[in-house]
RORO-422450 format. One line per 4 residues: their letters; for each residue x, y, z of N, C-alpha, C. Coordinates in Angstrom, 2 decimals, m for minus. Each point is the difference from the previous one (the first is absolute). Layout:
N
a> X,Y,Z,X,Y,Z,X,Y,Z | ...
This chain:
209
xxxx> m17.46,28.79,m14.59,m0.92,0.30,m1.10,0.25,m0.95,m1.16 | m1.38,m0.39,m0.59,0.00,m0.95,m0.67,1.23,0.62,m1.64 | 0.29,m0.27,m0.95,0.48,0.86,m1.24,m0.93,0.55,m0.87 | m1.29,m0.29,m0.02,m0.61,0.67,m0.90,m0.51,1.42,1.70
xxxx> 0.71,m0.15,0.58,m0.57,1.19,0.98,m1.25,m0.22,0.10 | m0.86,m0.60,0.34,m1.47,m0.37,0.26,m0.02,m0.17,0.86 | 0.95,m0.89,1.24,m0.71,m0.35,1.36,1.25,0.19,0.87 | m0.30,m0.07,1.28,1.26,0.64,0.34,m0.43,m0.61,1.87
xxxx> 1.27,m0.87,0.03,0.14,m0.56,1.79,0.30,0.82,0.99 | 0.22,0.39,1.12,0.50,0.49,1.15,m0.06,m0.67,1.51 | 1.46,m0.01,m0.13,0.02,m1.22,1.43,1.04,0.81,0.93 | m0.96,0.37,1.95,0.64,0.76,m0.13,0.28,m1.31,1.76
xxxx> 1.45,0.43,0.41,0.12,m0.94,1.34,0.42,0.79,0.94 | m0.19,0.22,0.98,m0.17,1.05,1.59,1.35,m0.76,0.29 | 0.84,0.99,1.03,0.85,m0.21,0.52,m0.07,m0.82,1.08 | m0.85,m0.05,0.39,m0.58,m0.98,1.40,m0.56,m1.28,0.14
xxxx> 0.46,m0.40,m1.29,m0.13,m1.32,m0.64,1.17,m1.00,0.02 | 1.41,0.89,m0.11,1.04,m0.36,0.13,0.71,m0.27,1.06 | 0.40,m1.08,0.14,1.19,m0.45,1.32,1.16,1.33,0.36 | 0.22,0.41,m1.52,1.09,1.24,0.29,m0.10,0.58,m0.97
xxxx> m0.25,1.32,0.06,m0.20,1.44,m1.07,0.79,0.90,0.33 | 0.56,0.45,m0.47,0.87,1.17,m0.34,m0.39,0.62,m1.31 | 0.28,1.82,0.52,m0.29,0.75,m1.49,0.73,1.46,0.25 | 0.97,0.48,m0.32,0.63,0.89,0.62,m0.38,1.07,m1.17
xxxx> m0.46,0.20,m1.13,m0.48,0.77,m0.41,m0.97,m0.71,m0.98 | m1.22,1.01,m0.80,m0.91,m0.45,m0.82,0.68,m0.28,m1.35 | m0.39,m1.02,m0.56,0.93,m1.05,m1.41,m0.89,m0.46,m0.59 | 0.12,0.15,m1.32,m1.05,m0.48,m1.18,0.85,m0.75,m1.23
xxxx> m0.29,m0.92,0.20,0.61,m1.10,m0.98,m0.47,m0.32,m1.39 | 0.10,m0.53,m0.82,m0.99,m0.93,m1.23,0.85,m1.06,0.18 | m0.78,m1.51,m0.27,0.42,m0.81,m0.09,m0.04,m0.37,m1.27 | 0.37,m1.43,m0.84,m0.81,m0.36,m1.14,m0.58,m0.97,0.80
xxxx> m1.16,m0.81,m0.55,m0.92,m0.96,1.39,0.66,m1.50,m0.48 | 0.35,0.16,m1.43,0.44,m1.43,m0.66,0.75,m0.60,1.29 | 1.26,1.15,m0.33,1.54,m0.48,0.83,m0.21,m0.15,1.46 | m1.04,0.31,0.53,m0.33,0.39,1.10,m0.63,m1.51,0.51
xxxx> m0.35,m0.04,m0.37,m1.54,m1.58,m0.31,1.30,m1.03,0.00 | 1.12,m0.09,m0.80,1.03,m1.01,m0.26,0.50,0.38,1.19 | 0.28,0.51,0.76,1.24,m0.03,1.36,m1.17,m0.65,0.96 | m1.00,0.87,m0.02,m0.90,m0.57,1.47,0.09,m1.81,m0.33
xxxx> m0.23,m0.37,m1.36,m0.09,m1.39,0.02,1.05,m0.75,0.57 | 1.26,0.61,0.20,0.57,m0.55,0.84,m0.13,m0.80,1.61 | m0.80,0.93,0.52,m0.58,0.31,1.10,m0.46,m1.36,0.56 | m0.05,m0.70,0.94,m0.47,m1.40,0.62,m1.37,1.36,0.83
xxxx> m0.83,m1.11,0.31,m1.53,0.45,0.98,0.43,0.60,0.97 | 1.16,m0.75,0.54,0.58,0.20,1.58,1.04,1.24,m0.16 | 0.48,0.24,m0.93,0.90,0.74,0.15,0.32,1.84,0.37 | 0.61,0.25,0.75,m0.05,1.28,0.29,0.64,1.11,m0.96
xxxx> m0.72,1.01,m0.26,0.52,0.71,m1.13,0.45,1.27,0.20 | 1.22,0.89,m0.52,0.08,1.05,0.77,0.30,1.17,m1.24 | m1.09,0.57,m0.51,0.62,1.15,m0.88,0.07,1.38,0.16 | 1.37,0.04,m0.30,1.25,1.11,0.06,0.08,0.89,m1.10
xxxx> 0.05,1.45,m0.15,m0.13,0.92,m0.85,1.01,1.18,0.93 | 1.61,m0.54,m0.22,0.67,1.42,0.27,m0.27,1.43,m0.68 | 0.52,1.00,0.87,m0.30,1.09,0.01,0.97,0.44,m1.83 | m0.16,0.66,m0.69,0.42,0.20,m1.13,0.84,m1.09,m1.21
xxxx> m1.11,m0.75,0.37,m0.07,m1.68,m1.07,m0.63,0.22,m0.73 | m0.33,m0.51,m0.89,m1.35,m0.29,m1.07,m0.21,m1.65,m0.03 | 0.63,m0.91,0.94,m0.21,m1.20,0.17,m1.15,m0.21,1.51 | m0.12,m0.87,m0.54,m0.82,m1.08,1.54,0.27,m0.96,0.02
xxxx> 0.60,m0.55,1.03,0.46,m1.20,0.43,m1.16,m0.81,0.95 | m0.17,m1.37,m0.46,m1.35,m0.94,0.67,1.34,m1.08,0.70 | 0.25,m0.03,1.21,0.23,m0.66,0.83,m0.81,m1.57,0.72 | 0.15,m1.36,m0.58,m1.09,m1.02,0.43,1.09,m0.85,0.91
xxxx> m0.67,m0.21,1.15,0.97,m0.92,1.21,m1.41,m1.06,m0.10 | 0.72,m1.19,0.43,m1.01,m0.82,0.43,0.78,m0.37,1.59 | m1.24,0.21,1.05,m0.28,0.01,1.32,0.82,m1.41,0.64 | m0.02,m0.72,m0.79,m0.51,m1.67,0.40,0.84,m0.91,m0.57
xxxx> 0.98,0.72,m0.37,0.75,m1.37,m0.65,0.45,m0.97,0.89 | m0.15,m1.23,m0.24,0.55,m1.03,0.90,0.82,m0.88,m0.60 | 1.22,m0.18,0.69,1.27,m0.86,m0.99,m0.06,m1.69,0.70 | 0.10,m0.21,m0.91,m0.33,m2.15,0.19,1.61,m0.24,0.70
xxxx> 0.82,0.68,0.12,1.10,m0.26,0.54,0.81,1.57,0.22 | 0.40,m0.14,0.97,1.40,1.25,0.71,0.98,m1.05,0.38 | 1.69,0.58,m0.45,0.57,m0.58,0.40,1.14,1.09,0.85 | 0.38,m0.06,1.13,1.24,0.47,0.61,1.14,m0.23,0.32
xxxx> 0.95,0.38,m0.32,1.39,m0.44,m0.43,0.84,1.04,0.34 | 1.25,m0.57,0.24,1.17,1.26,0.05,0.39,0.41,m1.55 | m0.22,0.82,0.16,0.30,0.97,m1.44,1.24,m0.10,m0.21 | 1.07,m0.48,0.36,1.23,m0.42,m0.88,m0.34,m1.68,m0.20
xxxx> m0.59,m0.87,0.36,0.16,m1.25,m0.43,m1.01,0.50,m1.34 | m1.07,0.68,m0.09,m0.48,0.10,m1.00,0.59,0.41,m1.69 | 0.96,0.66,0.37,0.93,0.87,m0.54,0.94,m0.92,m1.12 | m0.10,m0.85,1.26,1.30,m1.36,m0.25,m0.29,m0.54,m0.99
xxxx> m1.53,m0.42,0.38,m0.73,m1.40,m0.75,0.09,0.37,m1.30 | m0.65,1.60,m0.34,m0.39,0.46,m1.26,1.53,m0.42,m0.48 | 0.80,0.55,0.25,1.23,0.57,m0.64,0.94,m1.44,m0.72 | m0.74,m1.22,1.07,0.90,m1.50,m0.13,m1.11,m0.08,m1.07
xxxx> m0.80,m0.21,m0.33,m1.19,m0.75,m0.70,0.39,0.96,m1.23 | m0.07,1.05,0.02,0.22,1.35,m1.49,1.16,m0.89,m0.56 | 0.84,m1.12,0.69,1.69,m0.05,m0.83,m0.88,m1.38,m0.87 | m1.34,m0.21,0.49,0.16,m1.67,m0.54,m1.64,0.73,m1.15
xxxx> m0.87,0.52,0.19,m0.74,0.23,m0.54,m0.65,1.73,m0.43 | m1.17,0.13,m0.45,m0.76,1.30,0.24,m0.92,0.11,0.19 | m0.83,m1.16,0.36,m0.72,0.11,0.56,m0.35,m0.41,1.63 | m0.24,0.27,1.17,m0.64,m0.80,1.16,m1.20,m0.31,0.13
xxxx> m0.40,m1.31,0.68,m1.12,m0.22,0.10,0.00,m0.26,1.47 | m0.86,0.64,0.91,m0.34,0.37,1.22,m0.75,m0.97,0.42 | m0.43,m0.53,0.50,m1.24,m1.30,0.37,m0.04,0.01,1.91 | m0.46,0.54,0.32,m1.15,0.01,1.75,m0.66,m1.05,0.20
xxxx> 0.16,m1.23,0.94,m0.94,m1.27,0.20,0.15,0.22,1.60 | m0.90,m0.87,0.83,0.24,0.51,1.44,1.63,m0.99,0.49 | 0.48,m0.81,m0.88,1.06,m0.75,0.31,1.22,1.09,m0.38 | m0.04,1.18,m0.61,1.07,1.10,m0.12,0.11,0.73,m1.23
xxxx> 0.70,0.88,m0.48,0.26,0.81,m0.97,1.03,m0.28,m0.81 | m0.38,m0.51,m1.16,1.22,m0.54,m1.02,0.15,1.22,m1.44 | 1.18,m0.23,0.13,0.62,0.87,m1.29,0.66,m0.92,m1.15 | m0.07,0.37,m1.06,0.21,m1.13,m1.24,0.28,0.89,m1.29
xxxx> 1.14,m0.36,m0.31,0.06,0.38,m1.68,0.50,m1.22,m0.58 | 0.35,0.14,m1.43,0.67,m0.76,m0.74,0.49,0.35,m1.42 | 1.11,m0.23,m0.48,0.47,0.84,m1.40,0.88,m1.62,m0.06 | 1.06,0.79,m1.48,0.28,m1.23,m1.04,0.65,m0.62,0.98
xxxx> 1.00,0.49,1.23,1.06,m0.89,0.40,m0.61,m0.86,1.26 | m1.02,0.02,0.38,m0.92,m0.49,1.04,m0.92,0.63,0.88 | m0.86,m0.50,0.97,m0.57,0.30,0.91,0.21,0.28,1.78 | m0.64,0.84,0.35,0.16,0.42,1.32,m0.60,0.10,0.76
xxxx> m0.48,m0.84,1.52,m1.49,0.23,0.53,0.62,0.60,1.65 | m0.22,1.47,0.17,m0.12,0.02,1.43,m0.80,0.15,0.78 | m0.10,m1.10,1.23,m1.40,m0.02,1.04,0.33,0.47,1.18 | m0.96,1.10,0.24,0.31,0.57,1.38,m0.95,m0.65,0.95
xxxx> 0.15,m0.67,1.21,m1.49,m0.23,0.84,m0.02,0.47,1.04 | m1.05,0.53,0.68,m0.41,0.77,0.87,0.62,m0.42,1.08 | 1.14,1.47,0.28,0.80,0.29,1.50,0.87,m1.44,0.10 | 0.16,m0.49,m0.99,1.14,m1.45,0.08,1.00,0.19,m0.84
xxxx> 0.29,m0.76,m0.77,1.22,0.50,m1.17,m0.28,0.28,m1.15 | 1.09,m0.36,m1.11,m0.03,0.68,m1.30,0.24,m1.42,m0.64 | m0.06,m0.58,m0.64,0.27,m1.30,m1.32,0.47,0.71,m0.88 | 1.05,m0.01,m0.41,0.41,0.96,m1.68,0.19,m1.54,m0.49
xxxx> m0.15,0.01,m0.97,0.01,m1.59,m1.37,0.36,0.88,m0.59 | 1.21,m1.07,m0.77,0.87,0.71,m1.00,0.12,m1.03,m0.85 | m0.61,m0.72,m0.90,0.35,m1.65,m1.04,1.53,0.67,m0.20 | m0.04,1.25,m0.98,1.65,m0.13,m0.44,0.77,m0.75,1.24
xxxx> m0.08,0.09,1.03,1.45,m0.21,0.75,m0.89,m1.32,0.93 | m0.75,0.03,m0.21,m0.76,m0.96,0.61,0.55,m0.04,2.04 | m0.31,0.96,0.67,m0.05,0.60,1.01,m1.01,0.48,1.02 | m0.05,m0.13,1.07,m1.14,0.86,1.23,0.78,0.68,0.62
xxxx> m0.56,1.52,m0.02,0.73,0.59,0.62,m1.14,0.20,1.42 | 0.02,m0.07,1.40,m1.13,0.19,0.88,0.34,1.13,0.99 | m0.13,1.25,0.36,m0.15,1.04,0.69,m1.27,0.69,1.03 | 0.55,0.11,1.04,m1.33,0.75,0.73,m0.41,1.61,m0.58
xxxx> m1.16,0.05,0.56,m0.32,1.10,m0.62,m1.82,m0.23,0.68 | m0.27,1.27,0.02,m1.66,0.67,0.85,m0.51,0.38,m1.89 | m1.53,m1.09,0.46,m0.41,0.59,m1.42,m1.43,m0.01,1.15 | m0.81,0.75,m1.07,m1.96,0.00,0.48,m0.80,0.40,m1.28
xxxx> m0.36,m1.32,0.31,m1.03,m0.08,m1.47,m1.28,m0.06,0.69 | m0.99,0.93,m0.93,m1.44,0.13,0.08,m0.58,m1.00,m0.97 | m0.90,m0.54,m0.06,m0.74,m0.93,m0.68,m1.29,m0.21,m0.29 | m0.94,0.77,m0.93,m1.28,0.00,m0.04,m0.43,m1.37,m1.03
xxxx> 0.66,0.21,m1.09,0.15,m1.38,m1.04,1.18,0.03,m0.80 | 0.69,m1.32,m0.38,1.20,0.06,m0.58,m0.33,0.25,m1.09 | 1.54,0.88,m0.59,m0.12,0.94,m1.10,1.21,m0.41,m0.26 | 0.81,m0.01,m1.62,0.80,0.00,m0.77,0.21,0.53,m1.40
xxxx> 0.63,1.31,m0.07,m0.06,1.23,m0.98,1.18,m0.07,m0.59 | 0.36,0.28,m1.07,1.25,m0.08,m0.83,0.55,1.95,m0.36 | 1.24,0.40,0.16,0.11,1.38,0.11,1.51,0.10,m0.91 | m0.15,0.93,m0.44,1.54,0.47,m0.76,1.04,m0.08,0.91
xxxx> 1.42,m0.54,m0.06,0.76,0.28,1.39,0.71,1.27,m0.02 | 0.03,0.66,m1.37,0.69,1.75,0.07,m0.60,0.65,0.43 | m1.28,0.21,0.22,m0.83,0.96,0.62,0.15,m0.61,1.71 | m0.31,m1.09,0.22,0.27,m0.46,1.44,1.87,0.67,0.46
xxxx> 0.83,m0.28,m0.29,0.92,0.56,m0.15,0.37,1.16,0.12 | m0.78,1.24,m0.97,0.05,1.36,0.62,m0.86,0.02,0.90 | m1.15,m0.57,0.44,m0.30,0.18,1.46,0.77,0.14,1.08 | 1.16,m1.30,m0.28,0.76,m0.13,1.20,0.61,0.95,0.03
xxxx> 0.41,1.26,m0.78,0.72,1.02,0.54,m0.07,0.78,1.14 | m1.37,m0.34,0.32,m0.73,0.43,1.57,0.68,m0.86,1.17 | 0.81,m0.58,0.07,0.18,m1.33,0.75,0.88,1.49,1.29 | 0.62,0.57,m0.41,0.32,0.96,1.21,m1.18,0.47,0.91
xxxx> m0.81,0.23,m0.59,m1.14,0.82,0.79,m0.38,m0.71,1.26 | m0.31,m1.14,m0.11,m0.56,m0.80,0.59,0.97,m1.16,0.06 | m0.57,m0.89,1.89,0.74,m1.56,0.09,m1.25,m0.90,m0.70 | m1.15,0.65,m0.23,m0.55,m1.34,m0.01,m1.10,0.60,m1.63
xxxx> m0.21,m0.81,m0.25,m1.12,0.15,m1.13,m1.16,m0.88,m0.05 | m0.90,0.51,m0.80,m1.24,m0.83,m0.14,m0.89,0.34,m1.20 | m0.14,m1.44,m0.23,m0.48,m0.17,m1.59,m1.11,m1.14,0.24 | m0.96,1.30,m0.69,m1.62,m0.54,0.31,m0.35,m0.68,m1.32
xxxx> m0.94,m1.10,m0.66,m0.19,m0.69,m1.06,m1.46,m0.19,0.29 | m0.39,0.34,m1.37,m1.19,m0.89,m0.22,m0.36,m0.09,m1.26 | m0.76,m0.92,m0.76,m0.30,m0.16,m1.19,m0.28,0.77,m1.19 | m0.78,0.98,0.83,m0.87,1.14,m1.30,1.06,1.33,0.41
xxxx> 0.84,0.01,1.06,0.37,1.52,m0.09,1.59,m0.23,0.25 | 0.80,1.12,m0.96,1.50,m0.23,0.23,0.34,0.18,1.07 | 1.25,m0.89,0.39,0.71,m0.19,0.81,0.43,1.42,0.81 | m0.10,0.16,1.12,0.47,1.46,1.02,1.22,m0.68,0.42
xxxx> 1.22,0.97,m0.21,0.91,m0.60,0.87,0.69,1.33,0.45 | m0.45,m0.01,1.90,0.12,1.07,0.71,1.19,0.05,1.27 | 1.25,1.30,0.15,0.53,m0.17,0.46,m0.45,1.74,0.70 | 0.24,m0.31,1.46,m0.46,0.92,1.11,1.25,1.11,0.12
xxxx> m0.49,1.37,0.19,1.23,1.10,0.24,m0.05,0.44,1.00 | 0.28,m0.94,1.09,m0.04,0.46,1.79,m1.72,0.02,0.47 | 0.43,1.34,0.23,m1.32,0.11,0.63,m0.82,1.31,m0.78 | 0.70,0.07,m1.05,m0.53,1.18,m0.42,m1.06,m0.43,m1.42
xxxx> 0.52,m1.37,m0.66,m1.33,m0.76,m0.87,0.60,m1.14,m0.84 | m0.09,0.48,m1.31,0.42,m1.64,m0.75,0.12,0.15,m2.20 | 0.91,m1.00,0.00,m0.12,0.52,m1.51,m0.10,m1.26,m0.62 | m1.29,0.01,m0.58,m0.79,m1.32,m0.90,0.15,m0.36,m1.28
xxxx> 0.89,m0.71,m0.38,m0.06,m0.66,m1.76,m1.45,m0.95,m0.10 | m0.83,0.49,m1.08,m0.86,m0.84,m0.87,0.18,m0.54,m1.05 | 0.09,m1.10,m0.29,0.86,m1.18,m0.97,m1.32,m0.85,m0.67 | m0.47,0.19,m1.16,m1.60,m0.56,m0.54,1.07,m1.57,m0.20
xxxx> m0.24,m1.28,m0.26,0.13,m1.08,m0.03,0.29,m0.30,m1.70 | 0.78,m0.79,m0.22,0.32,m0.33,m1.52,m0.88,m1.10,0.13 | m0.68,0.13,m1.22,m1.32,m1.84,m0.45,0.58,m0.69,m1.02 | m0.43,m0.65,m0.72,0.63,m1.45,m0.23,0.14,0.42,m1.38
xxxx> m1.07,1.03,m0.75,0.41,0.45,m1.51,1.18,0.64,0.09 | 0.34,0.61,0.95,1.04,1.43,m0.08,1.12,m1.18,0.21 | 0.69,m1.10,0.71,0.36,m0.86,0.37,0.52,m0.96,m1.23 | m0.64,0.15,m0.83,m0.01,m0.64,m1.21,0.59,0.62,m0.87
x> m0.58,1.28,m0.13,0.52,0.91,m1.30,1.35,0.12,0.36
């Protein structure tokens, strides 16, 4: 209803419209439409939406997945070399920069006392570059990289870091990248599922400040 109470909408939607309805008893809500109007804008065209109204709440929760995300790079790795990398690179910098090309997966920081580049390439070895000591260290190791287009994202290394606390769960991990959406970095719990860190990307103002 409009505020001077003069005109007044009603929109009503059938249960049989929905992919999935549930209603375990009859529930009457008010919304305000403002706040309401600001969340849906969240919402992409594609995206699937799921709203939730527990049983003795006075909240509603709007749930938006998008169907379709596609990552410009997955990378798979043993979840302790991952562990490693963060933990060697955290002593020299704080930030990592991740970079996916179809020639392999490089890791990179740099702080006051120097720089650090490690390249992993697919199912061959490891290159660790170290200028301080000016060194190659070369190791086998099973990597599998996916490759839709090369991508290179810059990430906090403390938050990468408490990720790795997962490094028990799982031998292997995988960390999906792509430009517009933060970094997934997912380690598997048998056979029973999986526990996912989302990491949004540091940009070049935040970098600065």
């Amino acid at each position: 209803m409009d505020s001077s109470h003069v005109a007044l909408v009603a929109l009503l939607l059938r249960s049989e419209g929905f992919e999935h309805y549930r209603c375990d008893r009859n529930l009457s809500m008010g919304m305000n439409l403002g706040n309401m109007s600001k969340m849906l804008k969240c919402a992409a065209n594609d995206d699937i939406i799921t709203i939730r109204a527990d049983d003795g709440s006075d909240t509603v929760t709007f749930m938006f997945e998008n169907p379709n995300a596609e990552y410009q790079a997955i990378v798979r790795m043993p979840s302790s070399e991952f562990a490693k990398i963060c933990k060697d690179l955290a002593s020299l910098g704080d930030t990592v920069v991740i970079s996916v090309t179809k020639e392999g997966v490089k890791f990179s920081t740099a702080g006051d006392i120097g720089t650090a580049n490690i390249v992993l390439r697919q199912n061959t070895a490891v290159d660790k570059v170290c200028p301080l000591s000016c060194h190659v260290i070369v190791s086998r190791r099973s990597y599998i990289i996916e490759i839709n287009n090369p991508v290179s994202m810059t990430f906090a290394l403390r938050y990468m870091n408490s990720f790795t606390k997962a490094t028990p769960l799982s031998n292997t991990v995988s960390i999906s990248l792509s430009s517009e959406l933060p970094v997934v970095v997912e380690y598997k719990i048998a056979e029973m599922g999986y526990i996912r860190f989302f990491l949004a990307p540091k940009i070049e103002d935040e970098m600065d400040g």
